[in-house]
C-alpha positions in Angstrom: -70.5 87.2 34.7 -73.6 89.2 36.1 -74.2 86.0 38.2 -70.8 86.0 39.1 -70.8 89.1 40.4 -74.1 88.8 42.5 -73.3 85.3 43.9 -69.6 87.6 45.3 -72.0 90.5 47.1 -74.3 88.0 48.6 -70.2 86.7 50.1 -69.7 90.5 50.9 -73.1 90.5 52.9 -72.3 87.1 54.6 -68.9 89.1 56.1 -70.3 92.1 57.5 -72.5 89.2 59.1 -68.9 88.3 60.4 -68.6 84.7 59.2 -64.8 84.1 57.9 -66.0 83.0 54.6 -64.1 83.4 51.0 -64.9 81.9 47.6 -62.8 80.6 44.7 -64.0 80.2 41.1 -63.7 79.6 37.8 -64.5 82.4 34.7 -65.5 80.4 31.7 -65.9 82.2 28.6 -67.8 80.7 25.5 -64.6 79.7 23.8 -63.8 77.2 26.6 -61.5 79.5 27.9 -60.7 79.8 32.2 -59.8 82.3 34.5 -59.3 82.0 38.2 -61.2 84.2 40.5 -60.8 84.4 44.2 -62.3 86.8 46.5 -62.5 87.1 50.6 -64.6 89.7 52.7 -62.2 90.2 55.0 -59.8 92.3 53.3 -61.9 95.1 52.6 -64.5 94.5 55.2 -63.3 97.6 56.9 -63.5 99.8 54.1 -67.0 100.2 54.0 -69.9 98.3 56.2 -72.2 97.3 53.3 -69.1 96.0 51.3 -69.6 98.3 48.4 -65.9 98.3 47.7 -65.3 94.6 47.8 -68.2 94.5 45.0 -66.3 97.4 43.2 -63.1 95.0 43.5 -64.8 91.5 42.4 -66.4 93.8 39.1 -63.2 94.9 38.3 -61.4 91.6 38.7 -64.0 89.8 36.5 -63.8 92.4 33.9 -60.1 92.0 33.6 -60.2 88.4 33.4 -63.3 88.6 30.8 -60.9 90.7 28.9 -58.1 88.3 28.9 -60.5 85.1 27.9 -61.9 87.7 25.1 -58.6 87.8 23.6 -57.5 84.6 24.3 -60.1 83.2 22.2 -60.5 85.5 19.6 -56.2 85.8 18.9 -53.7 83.5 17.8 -51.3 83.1 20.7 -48.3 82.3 18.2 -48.8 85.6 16.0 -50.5 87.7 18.3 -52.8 87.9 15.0 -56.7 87.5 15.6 -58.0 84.4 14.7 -60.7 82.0 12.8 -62.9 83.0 15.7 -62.5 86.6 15.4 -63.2 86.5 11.8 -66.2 84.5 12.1 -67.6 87.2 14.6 -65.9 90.5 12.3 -66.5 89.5 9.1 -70.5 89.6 8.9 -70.2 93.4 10.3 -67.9 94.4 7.6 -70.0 93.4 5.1 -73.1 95.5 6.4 -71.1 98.5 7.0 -70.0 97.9 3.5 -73.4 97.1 1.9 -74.7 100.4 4.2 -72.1 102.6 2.9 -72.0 101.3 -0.7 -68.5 100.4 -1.1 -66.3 97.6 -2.0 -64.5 94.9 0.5 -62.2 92.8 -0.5 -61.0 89.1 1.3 -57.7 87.9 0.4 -56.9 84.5 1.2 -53.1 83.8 1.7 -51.1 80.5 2.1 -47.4 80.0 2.1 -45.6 78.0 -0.5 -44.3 74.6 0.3 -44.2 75.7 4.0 -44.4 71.9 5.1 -40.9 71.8 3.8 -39.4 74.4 6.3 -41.0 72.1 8.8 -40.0 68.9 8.0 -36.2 70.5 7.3 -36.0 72.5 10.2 -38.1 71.3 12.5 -41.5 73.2 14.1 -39.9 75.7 16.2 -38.0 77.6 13.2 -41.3 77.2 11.5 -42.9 78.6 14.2 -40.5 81.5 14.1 -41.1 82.1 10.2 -45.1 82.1 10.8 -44.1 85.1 13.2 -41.9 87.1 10.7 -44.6 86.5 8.0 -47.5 87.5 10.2 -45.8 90.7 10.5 -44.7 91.4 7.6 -48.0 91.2 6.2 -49.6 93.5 8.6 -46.6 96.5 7.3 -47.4 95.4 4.1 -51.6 96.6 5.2 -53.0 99.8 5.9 -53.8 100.0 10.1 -57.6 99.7 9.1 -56.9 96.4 7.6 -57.6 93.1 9.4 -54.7 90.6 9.3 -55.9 86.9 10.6 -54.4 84.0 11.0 -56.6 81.4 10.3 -54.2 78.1 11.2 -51.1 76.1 9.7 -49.5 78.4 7.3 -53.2 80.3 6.1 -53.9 83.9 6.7 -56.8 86.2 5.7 -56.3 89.8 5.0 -60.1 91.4 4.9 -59.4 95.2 2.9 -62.6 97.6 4.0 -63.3 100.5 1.3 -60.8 99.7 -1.6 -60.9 100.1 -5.3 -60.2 97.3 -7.8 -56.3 98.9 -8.4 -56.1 99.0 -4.5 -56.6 95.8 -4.0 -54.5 94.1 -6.8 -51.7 96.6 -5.3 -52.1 95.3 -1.8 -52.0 91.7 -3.5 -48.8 92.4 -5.5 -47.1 94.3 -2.3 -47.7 91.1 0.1 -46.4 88.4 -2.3 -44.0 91.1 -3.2 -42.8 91.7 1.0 -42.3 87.7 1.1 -40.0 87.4 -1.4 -37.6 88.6 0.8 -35.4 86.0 2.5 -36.4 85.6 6.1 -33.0 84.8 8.5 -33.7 82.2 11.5 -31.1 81.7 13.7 -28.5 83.2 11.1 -30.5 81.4 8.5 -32.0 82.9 5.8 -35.1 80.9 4.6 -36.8 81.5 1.7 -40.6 81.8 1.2 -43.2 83.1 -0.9 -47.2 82.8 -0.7 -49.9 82.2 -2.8 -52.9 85.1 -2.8 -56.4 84.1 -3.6 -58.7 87.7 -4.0 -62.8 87.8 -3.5 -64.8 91.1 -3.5 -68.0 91.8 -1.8 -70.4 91.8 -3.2 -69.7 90.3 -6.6 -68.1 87.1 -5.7 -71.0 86.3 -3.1 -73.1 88.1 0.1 -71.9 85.9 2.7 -68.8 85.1 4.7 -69.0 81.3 3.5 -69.3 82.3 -0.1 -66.5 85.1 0.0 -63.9 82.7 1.7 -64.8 79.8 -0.3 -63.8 81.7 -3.5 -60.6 83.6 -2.5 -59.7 79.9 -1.5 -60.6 78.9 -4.9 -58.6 81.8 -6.4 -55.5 81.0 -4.1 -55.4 77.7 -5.3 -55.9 79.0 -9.1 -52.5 81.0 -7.8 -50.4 77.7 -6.9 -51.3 76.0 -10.1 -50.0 79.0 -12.1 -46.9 78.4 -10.7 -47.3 79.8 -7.1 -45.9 83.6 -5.8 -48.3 85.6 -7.3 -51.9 86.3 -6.8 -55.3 85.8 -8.5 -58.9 87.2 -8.6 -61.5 85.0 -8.5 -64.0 84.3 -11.6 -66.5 81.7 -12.3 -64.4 79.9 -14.5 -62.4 79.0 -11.4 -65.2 77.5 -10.2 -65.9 74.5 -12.6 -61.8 74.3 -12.3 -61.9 73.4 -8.6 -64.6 71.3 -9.0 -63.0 69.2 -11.9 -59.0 69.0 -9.6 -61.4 68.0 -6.9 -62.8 65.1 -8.8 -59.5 64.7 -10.6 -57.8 63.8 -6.9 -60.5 61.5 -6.2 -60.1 59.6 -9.1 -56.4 59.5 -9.1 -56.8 58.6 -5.8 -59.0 55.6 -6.5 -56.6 54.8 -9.6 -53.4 54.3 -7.1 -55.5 51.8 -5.2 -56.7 50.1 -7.8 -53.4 50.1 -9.7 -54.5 51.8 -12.7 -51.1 53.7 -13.0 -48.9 52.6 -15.6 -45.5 53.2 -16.3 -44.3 53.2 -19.8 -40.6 54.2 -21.6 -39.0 56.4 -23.6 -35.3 56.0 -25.3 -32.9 58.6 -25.2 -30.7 57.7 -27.7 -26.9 58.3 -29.0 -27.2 60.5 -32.0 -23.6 58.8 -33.6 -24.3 55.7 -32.6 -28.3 55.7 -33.0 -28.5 53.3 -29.6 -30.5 53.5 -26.7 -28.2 54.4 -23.5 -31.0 55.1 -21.1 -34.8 55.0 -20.5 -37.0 57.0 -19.4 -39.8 56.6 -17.4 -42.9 58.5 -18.0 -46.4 57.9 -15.7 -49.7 56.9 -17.5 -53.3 57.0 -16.1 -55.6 55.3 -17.8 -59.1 55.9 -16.8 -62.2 53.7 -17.7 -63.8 56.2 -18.4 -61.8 59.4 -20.3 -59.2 57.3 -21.0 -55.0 58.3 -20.7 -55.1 61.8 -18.4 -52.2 64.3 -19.7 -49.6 64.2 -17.0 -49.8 68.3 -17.1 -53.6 67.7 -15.6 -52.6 65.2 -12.9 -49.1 65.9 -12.0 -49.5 69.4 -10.3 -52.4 68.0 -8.5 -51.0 64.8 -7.0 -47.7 67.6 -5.8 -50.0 69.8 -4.2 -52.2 67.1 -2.3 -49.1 64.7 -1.7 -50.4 62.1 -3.6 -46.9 62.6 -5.5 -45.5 60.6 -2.7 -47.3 57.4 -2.9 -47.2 57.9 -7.1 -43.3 57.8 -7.0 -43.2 55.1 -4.9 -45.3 53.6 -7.0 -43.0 54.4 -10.4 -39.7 53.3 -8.7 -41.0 50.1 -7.8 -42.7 49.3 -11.0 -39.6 50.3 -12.8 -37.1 47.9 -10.8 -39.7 45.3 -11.2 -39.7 45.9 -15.2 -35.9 46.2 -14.8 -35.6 42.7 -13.4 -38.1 41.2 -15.4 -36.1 42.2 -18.6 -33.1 41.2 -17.1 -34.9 37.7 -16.6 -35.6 37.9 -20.3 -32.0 37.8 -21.5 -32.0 41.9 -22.4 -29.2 43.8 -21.8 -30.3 46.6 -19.1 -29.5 50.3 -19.6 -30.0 53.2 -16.9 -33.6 54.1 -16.5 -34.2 57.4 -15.4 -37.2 57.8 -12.6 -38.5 61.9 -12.1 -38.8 62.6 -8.3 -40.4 65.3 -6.8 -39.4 67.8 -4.1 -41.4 66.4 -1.4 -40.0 62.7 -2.7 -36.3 64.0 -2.3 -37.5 65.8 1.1 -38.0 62.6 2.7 -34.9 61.2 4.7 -36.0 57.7 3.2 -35.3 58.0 -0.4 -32.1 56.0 -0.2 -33.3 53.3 1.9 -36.1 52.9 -0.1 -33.9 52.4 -3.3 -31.5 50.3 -1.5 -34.1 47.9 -0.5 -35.6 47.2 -4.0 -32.6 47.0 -5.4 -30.9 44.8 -3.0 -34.5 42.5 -3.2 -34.4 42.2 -7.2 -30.5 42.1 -6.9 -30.1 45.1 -9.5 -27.2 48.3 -9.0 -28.2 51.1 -8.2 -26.3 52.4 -10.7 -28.9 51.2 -13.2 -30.8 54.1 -11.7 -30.8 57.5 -12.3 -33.6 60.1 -10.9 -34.1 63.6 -12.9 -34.9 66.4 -10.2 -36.0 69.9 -12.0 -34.1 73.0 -11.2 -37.2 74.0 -8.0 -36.3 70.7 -6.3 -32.8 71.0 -6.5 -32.9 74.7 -5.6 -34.9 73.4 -2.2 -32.4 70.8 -1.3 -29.9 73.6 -1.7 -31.7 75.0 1.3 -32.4 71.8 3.0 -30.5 70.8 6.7 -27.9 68.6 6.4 -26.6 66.3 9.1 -23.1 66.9 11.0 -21.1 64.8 8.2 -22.4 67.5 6.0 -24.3 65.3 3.5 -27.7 65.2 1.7 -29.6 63.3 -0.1 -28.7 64.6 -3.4 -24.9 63.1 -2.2 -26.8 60.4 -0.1 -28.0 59.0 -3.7 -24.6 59.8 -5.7 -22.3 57.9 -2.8 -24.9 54.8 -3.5 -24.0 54.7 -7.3 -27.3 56.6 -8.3 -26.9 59.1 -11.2 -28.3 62.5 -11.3 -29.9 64.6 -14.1 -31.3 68.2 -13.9 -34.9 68.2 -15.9 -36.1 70.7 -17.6 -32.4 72.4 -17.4 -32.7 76.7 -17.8 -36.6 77.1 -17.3 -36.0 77.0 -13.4 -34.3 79.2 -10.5 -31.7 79.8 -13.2 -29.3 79.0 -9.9 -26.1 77.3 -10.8 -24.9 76.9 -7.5 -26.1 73.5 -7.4 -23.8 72.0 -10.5 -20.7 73.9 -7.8 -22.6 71.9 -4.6 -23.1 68.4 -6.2 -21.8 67.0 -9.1 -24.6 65.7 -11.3 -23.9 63.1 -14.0 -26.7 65.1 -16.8 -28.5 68.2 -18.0 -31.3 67.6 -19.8 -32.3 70.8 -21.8 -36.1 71.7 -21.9 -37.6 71.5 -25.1 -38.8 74.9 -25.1 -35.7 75.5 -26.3 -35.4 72.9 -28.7 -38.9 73.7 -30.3 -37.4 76.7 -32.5 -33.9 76.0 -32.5 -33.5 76.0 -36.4 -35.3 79.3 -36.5 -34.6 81.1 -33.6 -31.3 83.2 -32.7 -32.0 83.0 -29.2 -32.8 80.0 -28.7 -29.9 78.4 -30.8 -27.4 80.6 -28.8 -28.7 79.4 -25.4 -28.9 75.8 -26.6 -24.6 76.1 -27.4 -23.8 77.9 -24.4 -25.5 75.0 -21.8 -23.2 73.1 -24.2 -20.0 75.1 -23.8 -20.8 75.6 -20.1 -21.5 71.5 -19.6 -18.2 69.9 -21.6 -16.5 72.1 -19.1 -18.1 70.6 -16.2 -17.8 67.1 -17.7 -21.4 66.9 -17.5 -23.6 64.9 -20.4 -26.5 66.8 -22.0 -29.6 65.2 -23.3 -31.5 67.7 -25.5 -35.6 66.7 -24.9 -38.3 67.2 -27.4 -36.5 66.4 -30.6 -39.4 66.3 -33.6 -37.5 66.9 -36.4 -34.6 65.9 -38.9 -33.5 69.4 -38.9 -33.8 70.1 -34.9 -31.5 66.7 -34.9 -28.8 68.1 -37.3 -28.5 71.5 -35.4 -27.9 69.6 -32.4 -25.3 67.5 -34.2 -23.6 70.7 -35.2 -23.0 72.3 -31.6 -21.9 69.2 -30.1 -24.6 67.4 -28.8 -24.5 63.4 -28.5 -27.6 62.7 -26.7 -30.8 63.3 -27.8 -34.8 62.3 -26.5 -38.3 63.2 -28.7 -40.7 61.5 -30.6 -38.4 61.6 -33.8 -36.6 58.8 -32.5 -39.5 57.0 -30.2 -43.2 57.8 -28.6 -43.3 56.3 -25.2 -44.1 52.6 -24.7 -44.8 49.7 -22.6 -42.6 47.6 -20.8 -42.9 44.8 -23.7 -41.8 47.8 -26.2 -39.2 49.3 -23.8 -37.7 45.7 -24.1 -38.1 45.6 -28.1 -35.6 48.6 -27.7 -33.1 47.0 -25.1 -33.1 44.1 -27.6 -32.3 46.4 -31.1 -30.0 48.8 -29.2 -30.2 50.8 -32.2 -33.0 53.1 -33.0 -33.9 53.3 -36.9 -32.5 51.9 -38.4 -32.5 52.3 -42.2 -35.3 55.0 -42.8 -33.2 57.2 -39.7 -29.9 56.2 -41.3 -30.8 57.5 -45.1 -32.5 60.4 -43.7 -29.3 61.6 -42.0 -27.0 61.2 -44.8 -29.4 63.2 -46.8 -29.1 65.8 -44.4 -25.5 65.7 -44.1 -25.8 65.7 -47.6 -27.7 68.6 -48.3 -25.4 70.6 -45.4 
């Protein structure tokens, strides 16, 4: 800028020389960022005769614009919010006037919860305008000597100078707390919550990289605990990342190298003792550890999007197995096929399953996808077209059944059952686990039954281990029934063993219920 300036007095001189001379430029600050700048003698030529007040004028016009590139680069020009570059430049003297004064700073690292779905409903400009509401709601939610940045997408970085421990878990709690709150758009109201990740200086490292780094650890420690809440990093955390890291590269690798399996499980007609629908459950066997619990894989392949690809993946493999049984002389049931949020998100979900049906020349009616409670809940809120549909009715206009996984451990919304009519209600096994022993359980257990013979709606109770967790069930009402009493999961090969018996038990299952009965 100094050269600037002295390259504009040298024009200044050149005028009271009289030449007719001006200049144009361009300002260029380190960020990449321009300004225009024009000047010309002759305008103030006659205020002075060594052009002392032209100089005055070009300083003044190149401090402005250096104050506009300034903030330009160093604020997000959606939130107003400083940015990634700001930080960069902030951060390092926070932490000296905090090592030099001897207390605590604290770095919380915030990311919004399933934000890609408000895009992909809504589109980017009511995204847009929910990254503004949020931006300021988290700097209320601050003291004014807290820093609020917006580091890009839907990430922002709240750095707390001079805090206590209790302070900063309160600040935490208050911002996860201030989103909970729906957020109206255009008469809207979206709902969003965020994820909180919390590193102090200096325990959890002496640098900016290290401090980040593990409030981004701890954030994502805060999604896998079931997201709208906050943690504080530990070391633990560390080896955690570095293990869901590895585990994403392997299950990544295993997709491509079709080391995914697919096996079945019966649910089964507790009068009749026959199978009336399969379930399919996702295997990964690894060469190395051998099968991977689901619980390990399954919350990482949702938060990376490798769910995407992985459902695809089950729904074609179980058509496949369908026709191939079919090809075999079995009698096909319903198999049921879990899909995800982000699988029911996509627009293509019914023309996917029209297409491998129509290509293995199977109903879709042989189908029937379990959604939990969160995914239906987000469809509630999803946009639907100007005939008023969704895919939820999309699937059940096509002849595709519906079931509600994991029913009552959820939203606890029942709106949806009123929106869409859903063909099952499958209750958790959380509640099935103590239902001989345990009051509460047992009662909530015969009200989802009450509530569902109302609605017309079968229930399938999940997780049934045991004669006596069978008998209860017999005794409120319920037909349907899914555990490892009856059946572990299987193959394809066994899955067809069980299309072939249609009846699961047979004599050992049969004598045990009468003895039951019996003893009752």
């Amino acid at each position: 800028m100094l050269i600037a300036i002295t390259c504009l007095s040298l024009l200044a001189a050149a005028g009271i020389a009289g030449w007719a001379l001006s200049v144009r430029g361009r300002l260029r600050s380190l960020s990449e960022q321009h300004a225009d700048i024009e000047a010309r003698h002759r305008e103030l030529l006659e205020q002075t005769e060594h052009g002392s007040a032209l100089r005055r004028k070009i300083e003044a016009q190149l401090l402005e614009k250096q104050d506009h590139l300034d903030k330009l680069a160093h604020h997000d020009q959606l939130t107003g919010l400083p940015n990634r570059l700001f930080l960069a430049a902030h951060l390092p003297i926070a932490m000296e006037e905090a090592r030099k004064r001897k207390l605590p700073l604290a770095v919380l690292f915030l990311d919004l919860d399933r934000f890609k779905h408000v895009n992909d409903t809504f589109g980017h400009e009511v995204g847009d305008k929910l990254l503004r509401t949020v931006a300021q709601r988290v700097k209320d939610a601050v003291r004014a000597e807290d820093v609020v940045v917006r580091m890009g997408g839907d990430e922002f970085v709240v750095i707390l100078t001079a805090v206590k421990s209790a302070q900063v878990n309160e600040t935490a709690a208050r911002i996860t707390a201030t989103l909970n709150a729906p957020i109206v758009i255009d008469g809207k109201p979206l709902v969003t919550t965020a994820s909180v990740g919390v590193s102090l200086y200096p325990r959890d490292g002496e640098d900016v990289g290290s401090l980040l780094r593990h409030s981004d650890t701890a954030m994502y420690q805060a999604k896998e605990r079931g997201r709208n809440n906050f943690q504080v990093f530990s070391p633990v955390m560390d080896s955690k990342l570095k293990e869901r890291v590895a585990i994403e590269a392997s299950l990544r690798d295993a997709l491509e190298k079709s080391r995914i399996e697919v096996h079945y499980q019966p649910l089964i007609d507790i009068e009749t003792r026959r199978v009336v629908t399969l379930e399919a459950l996702v295997r990964w066997k690894d060469p190395e550890e051998g099968y991977i619990s689901p619980t390990r894989f399954i919350p990482i392949a949702e938060e990376t999007g490798l769910i995407v690809p992985l459902g695809d993946f089950v729904l074609q493999r179980v058509i496949s197995d369908m026709a191939s049984w079919r090809k075999q002389g079995s009698v096909l049931v319903p198999v049921a096929v879990n899909v995800s949020a982000a699988q029911l998100q996509r627009a293509s979900l019914r023309a996917r399953i029209e297409e491998l049906t129509r290509a293995s020349d199977l109903s879709p009616s042989m189908l029937q996808i379990e959604l939990t409670e969160s995914a239906m809940f987000e469809q509630q809120d999803s946009r639907q077209d100007d005939s008023g549909t969704d895919e939820v009715s999309e699937l059940r206009t096509l002849g595709v059944r519906v079931a509600i996984d994991d029913f009552g451990t959820g939203y606890s919304s029942l709106s949806y059952l009123k929106r869409w009519r859903v063909d099952c209600l499958k209750i958790d096994r959380s509640f099935i686990r103590d239902l001989v022993t345990d009051t509460n359980d047992h009662a909530i257990v015969a009200a989802i039954l009450a509530m569902a013979q109302h609605l017309r709606i079968k229930v399938i109770a999940e997780g049934v281990e045991t004669w006596s967790q069978l008998e209860a069930l017999r005794r409120l009402g319920c037909r349907y029934a899914q555990g490892y009493l009856f059946a572990e999961p299987g193959s394809a090969a066994r899955a067809r063993d069980f299309l072939n018996g249609h009846r699961i038990g047979l004599p050992d299952v049969e004598t045990d219920l009468l003895k039951v009965a019996a003893r009752a």
